[in-house]
C-alpha positions in Angstrom: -0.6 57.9 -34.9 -3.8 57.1 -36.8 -2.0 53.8 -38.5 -1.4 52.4 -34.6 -4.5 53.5 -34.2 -6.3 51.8 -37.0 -4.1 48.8 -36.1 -5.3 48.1 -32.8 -8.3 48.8 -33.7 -8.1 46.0 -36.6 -6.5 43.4 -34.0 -9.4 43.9 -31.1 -11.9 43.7 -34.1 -10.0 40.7 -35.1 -10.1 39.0 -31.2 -13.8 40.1 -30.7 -14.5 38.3 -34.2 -12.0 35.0 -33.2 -12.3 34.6 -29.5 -11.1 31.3 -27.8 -13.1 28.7 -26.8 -13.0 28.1 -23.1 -12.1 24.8 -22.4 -11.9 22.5 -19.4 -7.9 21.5 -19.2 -5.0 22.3 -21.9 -2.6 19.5 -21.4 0.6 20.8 -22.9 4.9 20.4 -23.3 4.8 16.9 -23.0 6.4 13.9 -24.9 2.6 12.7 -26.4 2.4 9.1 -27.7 -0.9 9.3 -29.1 -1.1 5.4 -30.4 -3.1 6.6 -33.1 -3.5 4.7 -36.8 0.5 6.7 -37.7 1.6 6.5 -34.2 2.2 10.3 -34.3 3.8 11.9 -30.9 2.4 15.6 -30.3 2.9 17.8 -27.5 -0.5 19.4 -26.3 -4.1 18.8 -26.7 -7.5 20.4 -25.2 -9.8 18.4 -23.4 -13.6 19.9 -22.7 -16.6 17.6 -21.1 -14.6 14.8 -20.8 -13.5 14.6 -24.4 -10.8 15.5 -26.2 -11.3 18.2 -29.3 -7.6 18.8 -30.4 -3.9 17.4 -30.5 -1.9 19.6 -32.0 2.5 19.2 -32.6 3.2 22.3 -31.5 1.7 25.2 -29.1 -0.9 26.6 -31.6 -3.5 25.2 -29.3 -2.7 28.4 -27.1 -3.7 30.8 -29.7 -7.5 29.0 -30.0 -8.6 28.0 -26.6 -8.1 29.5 -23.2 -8.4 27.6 -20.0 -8.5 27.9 -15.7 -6.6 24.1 -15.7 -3.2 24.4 -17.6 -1.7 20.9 -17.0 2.2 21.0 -17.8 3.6 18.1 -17.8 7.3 19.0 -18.2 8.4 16.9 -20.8 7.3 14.0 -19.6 5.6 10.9 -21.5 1.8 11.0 -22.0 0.2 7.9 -23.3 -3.3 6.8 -23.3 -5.1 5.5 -20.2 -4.3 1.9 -20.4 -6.4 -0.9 -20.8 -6.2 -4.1 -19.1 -7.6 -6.7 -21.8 -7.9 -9.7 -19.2 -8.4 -9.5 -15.3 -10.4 -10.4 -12.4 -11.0 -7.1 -11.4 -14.0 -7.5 -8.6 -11.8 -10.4 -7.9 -8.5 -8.4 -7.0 -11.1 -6.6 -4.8 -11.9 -9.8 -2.8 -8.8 -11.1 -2.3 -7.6 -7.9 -0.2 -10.2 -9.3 1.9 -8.6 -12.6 2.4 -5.4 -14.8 3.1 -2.5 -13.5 0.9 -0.5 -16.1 -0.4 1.3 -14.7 -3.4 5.2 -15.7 -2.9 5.0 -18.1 -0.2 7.8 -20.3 -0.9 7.0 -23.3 1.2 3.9 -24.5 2.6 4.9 -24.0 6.2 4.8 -20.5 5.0 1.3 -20.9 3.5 0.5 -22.6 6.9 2.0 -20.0 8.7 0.2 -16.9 7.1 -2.9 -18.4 7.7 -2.7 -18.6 11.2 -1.2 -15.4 12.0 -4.6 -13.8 9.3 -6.8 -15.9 11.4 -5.5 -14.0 14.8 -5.9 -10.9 13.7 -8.7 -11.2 11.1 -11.3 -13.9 13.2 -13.4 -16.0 10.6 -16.1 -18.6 11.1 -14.5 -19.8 7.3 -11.0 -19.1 6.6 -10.1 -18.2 2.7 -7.1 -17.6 1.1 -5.5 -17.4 -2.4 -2.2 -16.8 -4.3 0.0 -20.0 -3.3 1.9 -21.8 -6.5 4.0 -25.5 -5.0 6.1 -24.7 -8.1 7.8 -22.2 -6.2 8.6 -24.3 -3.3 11.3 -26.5 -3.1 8.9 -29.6 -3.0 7.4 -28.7 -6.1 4.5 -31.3 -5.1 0.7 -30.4 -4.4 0.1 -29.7 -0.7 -2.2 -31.8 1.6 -4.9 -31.2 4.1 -3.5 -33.1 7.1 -1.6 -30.1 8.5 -4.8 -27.8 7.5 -6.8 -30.6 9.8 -5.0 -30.3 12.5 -4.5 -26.6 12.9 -7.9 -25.5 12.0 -10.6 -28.9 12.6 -13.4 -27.3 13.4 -13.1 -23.9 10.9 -13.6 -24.9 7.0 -10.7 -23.5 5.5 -10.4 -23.0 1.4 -7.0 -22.0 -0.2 -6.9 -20.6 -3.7 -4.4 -21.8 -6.1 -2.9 -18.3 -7.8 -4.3 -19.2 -10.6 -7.3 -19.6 -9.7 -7.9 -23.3 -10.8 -7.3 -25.4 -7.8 -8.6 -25.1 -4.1 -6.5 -26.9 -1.0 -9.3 -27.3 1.5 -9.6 -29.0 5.3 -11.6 -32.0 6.3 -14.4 -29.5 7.7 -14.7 -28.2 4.2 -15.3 -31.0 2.4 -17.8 -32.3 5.3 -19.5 -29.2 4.7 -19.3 -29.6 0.6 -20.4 -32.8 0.9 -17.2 -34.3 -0.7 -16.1 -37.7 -0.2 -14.4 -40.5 -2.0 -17.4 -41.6 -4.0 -17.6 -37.9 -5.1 -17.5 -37.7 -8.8 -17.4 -34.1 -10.5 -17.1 -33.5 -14.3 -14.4 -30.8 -15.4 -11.9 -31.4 -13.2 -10.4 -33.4 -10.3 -10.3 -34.5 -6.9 -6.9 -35.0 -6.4 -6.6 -38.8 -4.4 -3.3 -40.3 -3.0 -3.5 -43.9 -2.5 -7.3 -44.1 -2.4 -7.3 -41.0 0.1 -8.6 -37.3 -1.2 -5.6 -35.1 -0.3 -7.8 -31.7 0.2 -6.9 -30.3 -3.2 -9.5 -29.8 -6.0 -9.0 -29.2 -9.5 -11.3 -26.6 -11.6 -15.2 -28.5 -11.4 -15.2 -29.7 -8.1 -14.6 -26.6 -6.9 -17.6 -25.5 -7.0 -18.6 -27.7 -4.4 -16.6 -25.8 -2.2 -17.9 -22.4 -3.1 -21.4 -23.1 -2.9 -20.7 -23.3 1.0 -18.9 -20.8 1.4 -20.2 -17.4 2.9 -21.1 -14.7 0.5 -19.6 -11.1 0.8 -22.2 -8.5 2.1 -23.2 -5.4 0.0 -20.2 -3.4 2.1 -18.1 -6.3 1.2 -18.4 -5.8 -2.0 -18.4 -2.4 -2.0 -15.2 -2.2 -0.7 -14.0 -4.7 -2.7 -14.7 -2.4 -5.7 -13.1 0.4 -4.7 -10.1 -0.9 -3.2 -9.4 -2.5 -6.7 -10.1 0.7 -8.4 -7.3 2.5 -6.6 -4.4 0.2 -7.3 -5.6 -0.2 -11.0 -5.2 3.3 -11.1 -2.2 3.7 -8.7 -1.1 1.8 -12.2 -2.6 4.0 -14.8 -5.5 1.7 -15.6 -8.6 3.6 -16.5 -10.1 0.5 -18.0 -10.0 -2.9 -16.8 -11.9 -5.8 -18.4 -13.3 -8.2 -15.5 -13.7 -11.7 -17.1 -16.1 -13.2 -15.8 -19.1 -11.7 -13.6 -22.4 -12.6 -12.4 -25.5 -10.2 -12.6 -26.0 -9.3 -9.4 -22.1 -7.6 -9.4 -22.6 -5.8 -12.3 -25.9 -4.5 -11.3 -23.3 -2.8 -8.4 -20.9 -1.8 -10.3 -23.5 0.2 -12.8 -24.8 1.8 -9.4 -21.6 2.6 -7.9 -20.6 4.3 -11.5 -24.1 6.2 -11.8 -23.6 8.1 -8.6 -19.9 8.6 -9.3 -18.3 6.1 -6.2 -16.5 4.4 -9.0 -14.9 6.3 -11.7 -13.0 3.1 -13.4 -14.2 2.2 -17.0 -15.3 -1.7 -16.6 -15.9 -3.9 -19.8 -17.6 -6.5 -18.2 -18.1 -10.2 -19.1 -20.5 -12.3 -18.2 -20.0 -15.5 -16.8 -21.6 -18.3 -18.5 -24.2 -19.6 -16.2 -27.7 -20.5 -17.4 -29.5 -17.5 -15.3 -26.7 -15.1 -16.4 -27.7 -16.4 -20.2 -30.8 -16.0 -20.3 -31.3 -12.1 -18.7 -28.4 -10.6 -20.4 -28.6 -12.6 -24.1 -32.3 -11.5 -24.0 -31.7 -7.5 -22.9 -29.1 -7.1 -25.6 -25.9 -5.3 -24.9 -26.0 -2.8 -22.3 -23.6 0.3 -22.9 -23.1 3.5 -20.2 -20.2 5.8 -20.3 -18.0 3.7 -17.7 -19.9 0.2 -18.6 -20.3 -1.9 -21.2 -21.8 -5.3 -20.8 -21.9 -7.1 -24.6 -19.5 -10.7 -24.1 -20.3 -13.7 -22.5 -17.1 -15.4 -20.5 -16.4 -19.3 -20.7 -14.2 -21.6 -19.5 -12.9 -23.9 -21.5 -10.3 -26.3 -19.4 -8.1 -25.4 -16.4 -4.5 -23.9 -16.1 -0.9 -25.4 -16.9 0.4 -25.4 -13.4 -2.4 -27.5 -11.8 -2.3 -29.9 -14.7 -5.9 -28.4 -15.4 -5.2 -27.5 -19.0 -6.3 -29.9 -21.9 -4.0 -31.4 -23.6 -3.6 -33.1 -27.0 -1.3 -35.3 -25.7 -0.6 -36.4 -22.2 1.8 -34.5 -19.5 5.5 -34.8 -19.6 5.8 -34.6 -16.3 2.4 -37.1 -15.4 2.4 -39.7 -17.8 -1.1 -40.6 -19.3 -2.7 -37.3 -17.5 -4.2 -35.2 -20.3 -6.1 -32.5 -18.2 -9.9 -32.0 -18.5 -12.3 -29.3 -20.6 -13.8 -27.6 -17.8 -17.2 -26.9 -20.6 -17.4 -29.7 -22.6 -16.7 -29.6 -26.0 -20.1 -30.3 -27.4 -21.6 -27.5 -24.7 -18.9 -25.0 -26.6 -20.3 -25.7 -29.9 -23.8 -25.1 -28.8 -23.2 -22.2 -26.5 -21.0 -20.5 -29.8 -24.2 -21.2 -32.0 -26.5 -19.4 -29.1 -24.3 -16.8 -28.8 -24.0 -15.9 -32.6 -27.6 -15.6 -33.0 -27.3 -12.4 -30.3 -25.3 -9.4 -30.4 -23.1 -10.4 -27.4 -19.2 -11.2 -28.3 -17.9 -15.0 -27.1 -14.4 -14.9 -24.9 -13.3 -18.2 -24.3 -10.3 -19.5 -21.8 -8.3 -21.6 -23.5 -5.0 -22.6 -22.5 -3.9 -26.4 -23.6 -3.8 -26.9 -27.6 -6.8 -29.3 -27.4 -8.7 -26.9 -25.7 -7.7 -24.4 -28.4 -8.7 -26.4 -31.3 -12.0 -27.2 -29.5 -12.6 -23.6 -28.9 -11.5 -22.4 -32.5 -13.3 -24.9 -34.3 -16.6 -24.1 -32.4 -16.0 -20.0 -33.4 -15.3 -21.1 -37.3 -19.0 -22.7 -37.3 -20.4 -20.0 -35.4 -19.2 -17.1 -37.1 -19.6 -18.4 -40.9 -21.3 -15.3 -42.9 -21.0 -13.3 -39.5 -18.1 -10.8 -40.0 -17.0 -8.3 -37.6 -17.8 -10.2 -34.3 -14.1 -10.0 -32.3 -14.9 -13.3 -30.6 -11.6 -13.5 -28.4 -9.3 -16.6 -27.2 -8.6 -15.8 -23.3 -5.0 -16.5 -23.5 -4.1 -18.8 -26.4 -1.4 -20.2 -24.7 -0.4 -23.3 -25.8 -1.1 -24.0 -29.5 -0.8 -26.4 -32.5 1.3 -25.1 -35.3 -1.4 -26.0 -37.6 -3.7 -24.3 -35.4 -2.7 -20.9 -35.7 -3.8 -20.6 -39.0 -7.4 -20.3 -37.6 -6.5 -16.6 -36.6 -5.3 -15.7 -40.1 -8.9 -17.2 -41.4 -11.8 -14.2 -42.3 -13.5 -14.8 -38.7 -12.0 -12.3 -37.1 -10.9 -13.9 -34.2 -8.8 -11.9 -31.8 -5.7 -13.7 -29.2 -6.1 -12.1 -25.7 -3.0 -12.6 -24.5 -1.1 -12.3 -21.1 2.5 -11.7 -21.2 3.7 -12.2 -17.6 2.0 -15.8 -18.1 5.1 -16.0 -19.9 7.7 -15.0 -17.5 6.1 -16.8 -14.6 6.0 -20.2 -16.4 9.1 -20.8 -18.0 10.5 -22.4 -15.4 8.6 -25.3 -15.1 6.1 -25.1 -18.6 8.8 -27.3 -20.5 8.5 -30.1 -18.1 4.8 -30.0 -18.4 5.1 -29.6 -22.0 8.5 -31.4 -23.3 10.3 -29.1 -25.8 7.9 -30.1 -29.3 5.3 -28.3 -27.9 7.0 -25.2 -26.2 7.2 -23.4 -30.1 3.4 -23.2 -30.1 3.9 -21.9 -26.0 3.3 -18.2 -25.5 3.8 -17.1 -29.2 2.4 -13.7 -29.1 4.0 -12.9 -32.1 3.1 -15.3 -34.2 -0.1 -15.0 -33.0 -0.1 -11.1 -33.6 0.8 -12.3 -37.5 -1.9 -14.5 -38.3 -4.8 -12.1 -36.7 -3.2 -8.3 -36.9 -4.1 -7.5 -33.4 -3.2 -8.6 -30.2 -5.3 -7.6 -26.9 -3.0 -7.4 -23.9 -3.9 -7.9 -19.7 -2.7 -9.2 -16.9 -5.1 -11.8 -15.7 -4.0 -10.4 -11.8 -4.5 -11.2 -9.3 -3.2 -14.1 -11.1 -0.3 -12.0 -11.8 0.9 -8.7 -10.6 -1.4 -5.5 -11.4 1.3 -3.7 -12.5 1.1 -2.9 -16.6 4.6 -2.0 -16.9 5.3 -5.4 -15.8 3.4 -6.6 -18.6 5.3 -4.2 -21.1 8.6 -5.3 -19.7 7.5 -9.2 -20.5 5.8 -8.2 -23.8 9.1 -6.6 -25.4 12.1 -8.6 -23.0 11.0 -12.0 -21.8 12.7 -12.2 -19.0 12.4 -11.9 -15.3 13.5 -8.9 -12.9 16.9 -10.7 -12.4 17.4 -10.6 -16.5 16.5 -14.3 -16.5 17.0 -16.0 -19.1 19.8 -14.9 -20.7 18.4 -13.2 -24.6 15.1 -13.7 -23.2 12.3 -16.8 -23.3 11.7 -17.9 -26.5 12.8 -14.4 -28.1 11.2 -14.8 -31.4 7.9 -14.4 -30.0 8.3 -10.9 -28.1 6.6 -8.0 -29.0 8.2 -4.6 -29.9 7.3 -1.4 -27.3 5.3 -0.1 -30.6 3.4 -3.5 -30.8 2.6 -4.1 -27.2 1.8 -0.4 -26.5 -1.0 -1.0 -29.2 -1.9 -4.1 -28.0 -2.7 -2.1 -24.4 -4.7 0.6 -25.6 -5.9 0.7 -28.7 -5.9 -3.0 -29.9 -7.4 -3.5 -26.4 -10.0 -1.3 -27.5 -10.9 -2.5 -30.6 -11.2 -5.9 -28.8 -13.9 -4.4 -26.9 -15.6 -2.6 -29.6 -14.1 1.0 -28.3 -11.8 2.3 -30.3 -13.9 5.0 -31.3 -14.0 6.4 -28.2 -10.3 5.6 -26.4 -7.4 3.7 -26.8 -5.8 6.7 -28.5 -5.2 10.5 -27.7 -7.1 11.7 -31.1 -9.8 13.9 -31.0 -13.6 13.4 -30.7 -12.0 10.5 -28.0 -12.6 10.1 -24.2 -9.9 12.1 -21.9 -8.2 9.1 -20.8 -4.6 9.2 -20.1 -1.7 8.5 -17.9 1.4 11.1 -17.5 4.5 8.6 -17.0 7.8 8.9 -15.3 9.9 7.8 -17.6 9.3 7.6 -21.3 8.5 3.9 -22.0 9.0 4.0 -25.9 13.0 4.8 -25.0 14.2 4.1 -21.5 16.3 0.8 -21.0 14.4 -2.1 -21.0 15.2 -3.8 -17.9 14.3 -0.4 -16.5 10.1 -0.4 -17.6 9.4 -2.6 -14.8 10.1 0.8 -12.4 8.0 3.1 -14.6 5.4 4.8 -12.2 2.1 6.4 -13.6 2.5 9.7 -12.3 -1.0 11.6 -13.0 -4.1 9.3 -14.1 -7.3 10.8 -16.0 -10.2 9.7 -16.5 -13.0 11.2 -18.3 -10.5 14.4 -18.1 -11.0 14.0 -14.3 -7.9 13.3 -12.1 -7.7 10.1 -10.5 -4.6 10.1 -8.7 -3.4 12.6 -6.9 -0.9 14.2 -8.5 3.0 14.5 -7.6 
């Protein structure tokens, strides 16, 4: 009787000396990838103020902390919160305030929308984005004669999906100022036979824009947080916007100060002379969901409006060679101005001679400057010999878009011919020369969805299994490469990865519970994945199932 005796008193002694921590949520029996440097998998950790403070392998985490929120996840996959490297988040906001033309497959159909938005949705100025002619049977840019007709006394303005051409009405480009005589660097104004057609290419665009109404505060507001819930309807909890003015970010850092937006934003700057000047000379600007430190230029257009620049001329439009939407001796000097701050440059580039211009501008700007992650914004179409820049000691990082991939391979070969398609969407090589690989979307360009992304990343193909042993399969990415190149390459990209990107302790409770386990379920199956339960901050975002 006395040895019980002595032995519970030895155990309470022993609890009263060792008590658990309380802790805000134990996550636990779940399939963990925690993406860190060993790619470990583990099956609980402890999360408290928003951090994480353990990962263990096993349950041992039970026998140090207690908690009120025990989160079993029943087997299923836990990876990081994931990061989109590349989007137009405020952007995706906007356009669920406008004409949806994603997947219209003729332009009666564009047409057609239009007028049936304009019914319902009355606007002194009509806008609308996501058509593509290359999905149409005429695979030919539209004209404005139909627009003129329909709607000639209402300025209407049509967004290319990628963002990089405008079909506009008569009344628009009365109200731009836009005529014949017109002449805009960095871009086009597309004529036929003397005649403008209504669509603008990349500079002259901003004709257009400068007319055209601005949201209002509740605009914009709602903008934000409609955006926010799909990107985290998709297990986003951080979402790079490329390309912002001041005057958005100063909302967004309100909206996240009084907790109306709980998304993590890395935010780039557009490149605009005011922008410049008030952001280069405040240094970076870092909260816990912002973090404002790049500056965001254009360097030429897109592919599928011809847009991109080109060493050589178009396939498929003899002697057209695109245009540099930033000129290439406004590059160099904007890459010299930009070294001598703290800020990080992220350039588009998508046609080789924009890519050499852009890479050739970061080697002078970053001699004896380690350490900067200046990023390419999308490295799509590259020299051979031009890759070699990325292996160089400047650090620079390829942000990279797979579904850019699987959208364009059926028509990028007729812009390109087949010489140049090797250097096309070469993720791989490109992960080989510079050792990391940022991956994004670019929506609304492309689909929100990151699983779509994965599915491009690892298969190359379409959701119909198109083409058969995938587009160029060389340059695919495993499910271990692009689930890096998501979360924590992303990170690193951004100058994060010591506080997310990975489920490791000390790092910010951001993470997604999946459906199915995307390291192991059947490829043309990733597409389906749905993210379950999304945290942020060890706060849930979604409501969960």
């Amino acid at each position: 009787m006395k040895k019980i005796l002595l032995s519970l008193v030895l155990l309470w002694l022993g609890m009263a000396c060792n008590p658990k921590q309380e802790v805000d949520m134990l996550v636990f029996n779940g399939n963990i990838y925690t993406v860190d440097d060993n790619f470990p998998r583990a099956c609980c950790f402890a999360v408290d103020n928003g951090k994480i403070i353990e990962v263990a392998e096993n349950a041992d985490l039970f026998e140090k902390y207690t908690s009120k929120v025990l989160r079993d996840v029943k087997g299923k996959t836990v990876i990081p919160g994931i990061i989109d490297a590349h989007c137009h988040f405020y952007g995706l906001g906007l356009n669920q305030q406008v004409v949806d033309l994603v997947g219209t497959k003729s332009y009666e159909e564009v047409l057609q929308r239009v007028m049936q938005f304009q019914k319902e949705n009355p606007s002194n100025f009509i806008q609308g984005r996501g058509w593509d002619q290359n999905d149409w049977e005429v695979k030919e840019f539209p004209t404005k004669e139909k627009l003129d007709e329909l709607f000639p006394d209402i300025p209407v303005a049509l967004r290319r999906v990628d963002g990089h051409a405008l079909l506009v009405n008569q009344k628009a480009l009365d109200l731009a100022g836009i005529d014949k005589e017109t002449e805009v660097p960095g871009g086009e104004i597309v004529k036929k036979d003397g005649a403008i057609t209504g669509v603008l290419v990349d500079g002259p665009m901003m004709l257009i824009a400068a007319v055209m109404p601005k949201p209002d505060r509740l605009t914009q507001i709602r903008a934000l947080k409609e955006a926010e819930a799909l990107c985290f309807d998709y297990g986003l909890t951080t979402v790079n916007d490329a390309g912002l003015d001041r005057s958005t970010i100063e909302l967004i850092d309100s909206l996240q100060g009084t907790g109306e937006l709980k998304i993590r934003i890395y935010a780039m700057v557009s490149n605009t002379p005011e922008n410049l000047d008030h952001f280069l000379g405040k240094g970076i600007i870092k909260t816990d969901r912002l973090n404002v430190r790049s500056i965001k230029v254009y360097g030429d257009g897109a592919l599928g409006s011809r847009g991109a620049a080109l060493k050589a001329p178009y396939s498929d439009m003899p002697g057209h060679f695109g245009a540099m939407v930033t000129p290439a001796n406004q590059i160099e000097a904007l890459a010299q101005r930009i070294a001598a701050s703290d800020y990080q440059m992220n350039t588009h580039a998508i046609g080789d001679s924009a890519n050499l211009v852009v890479l050739k501008a970061y080697e002078k700007a970053l001699a004896g400057k380690p350490n900067r992650r200046w990023k390419v914004e999308h490295a799509q179409i590259i020299a051979p010999a031009d890759f070699d820049y990325f292996e160089k000691d400047l650090g620079i990082i390829p942000s990279v878009q797979p579904t850019h991939a699987t959208s364009d391979m059926y028509w990028a070969v007729l812009r390109l011919g087949m010489a140049r398609m090797s250097g096309a969407y070469a993720f791989k090589t490109l992960l080989d020369k510079a050792g990391t690989v940022a991956l994004g979307t670019d929506f609304p360009v492309e689909k929100v969805s990151p699983f779509l992304t994965f599915y491009a990343s690892v298969d190359r193909q379409d959701l119909d299994n198109y083409p058969e042993g995938g587009f160029q399969r060389k340059d695919a990415l495993s499910r271990e490469e692009t689930l890096k190149g998501m979360t924590l390459w992303a990170a690193y990209s951004n100058f994060e990865e010591e506080e997310k990107g990975s489920i490791e302790a000390g790092k910010n409770a951001d993470f997604v519970v999946l459906s199915h386990d995307i390291m192991t379920i059947a490829v043309d199956s990733i597409p389906y994945i749905e993210a379950e339960q999304v945290y942020v901050g060890g706060e849930a975002v979604k409501k969960i199932n």
